[in-house]
C-alpha positions as CSV (number, residue, x, y, z in Angstrom):
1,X,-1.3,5.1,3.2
2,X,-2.6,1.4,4.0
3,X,-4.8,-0.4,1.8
4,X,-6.6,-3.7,2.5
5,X,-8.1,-5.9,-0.1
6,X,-10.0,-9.1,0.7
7,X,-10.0,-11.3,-2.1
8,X,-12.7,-14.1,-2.8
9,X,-10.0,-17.0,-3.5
10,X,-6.1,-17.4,-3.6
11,X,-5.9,-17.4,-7.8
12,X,-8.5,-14.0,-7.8
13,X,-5.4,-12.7,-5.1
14,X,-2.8,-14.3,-7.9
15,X,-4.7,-13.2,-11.2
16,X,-5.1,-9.1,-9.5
17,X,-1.2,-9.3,-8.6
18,X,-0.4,-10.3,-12.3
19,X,-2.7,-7.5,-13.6
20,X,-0.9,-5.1,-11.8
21,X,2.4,-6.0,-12.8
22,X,1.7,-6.2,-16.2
23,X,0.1,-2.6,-16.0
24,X,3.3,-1.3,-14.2
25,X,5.7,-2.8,-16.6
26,X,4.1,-3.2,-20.2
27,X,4.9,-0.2,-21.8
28,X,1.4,-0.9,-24.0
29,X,-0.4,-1.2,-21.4
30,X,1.3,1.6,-19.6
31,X,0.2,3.7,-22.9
32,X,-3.2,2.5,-23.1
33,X,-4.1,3.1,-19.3
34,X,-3.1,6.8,-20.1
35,X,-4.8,7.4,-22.9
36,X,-7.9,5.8,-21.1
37,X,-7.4,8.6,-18.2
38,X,-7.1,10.9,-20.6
39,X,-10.0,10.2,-22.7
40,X,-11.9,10.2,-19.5
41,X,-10.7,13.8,-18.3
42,X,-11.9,15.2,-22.4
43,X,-15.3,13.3,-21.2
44,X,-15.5,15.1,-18.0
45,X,-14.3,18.3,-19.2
46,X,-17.1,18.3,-21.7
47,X,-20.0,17.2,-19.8
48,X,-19.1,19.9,-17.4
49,X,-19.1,22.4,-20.3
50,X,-22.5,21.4,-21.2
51,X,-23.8,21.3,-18.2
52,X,-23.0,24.9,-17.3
53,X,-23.7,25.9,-21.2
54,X,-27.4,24.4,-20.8
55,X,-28.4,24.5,-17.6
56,X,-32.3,23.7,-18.9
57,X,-31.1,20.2,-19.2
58,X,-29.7,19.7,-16.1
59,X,-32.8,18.0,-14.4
60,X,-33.4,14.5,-13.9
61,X,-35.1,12.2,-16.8
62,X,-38.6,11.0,-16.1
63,X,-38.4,7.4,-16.0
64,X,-42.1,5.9,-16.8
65,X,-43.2,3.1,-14.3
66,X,-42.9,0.2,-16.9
67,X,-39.2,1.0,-18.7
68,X,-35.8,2.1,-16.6
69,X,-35.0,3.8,-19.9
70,X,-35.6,7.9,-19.9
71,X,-38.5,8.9,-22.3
């Protein structure tokens, strides 16, 4: 598999390349990134669940002209 990634400046290229290697090697960070994946497939896992538990709910919020928050 190829992957291409355009970076903005050479020290964005330099920072991302130091990210990376510390998330390869730092065992913390190795720990936290798989608890985060984790965490996230509990969160899917129960949206799912209540989804199919309460299908009522399932429809799209009205969204009044004036707010972008659900009423």
């Amino acid at each position: 598999m190829n992957i291409q990634i355009k970076f903005q400046s050479y020290e964005e290229m330099l920072l991302s390349i130091e990210r990376m290697y510390i998330m390869e090697y730092s065992p913390v960070a190795r720990k936290i990134s798989k608890e985060r994946s984790e965490n996230t497939a509990i969160a899917l896992e129960n949206t799912q669940h209540l989804m199919t538990a309460y299908p009522e709910n399932n429809k799209q919020p009205y969204l009044s002209p004036t707010s972008r928050y659900p009423i």
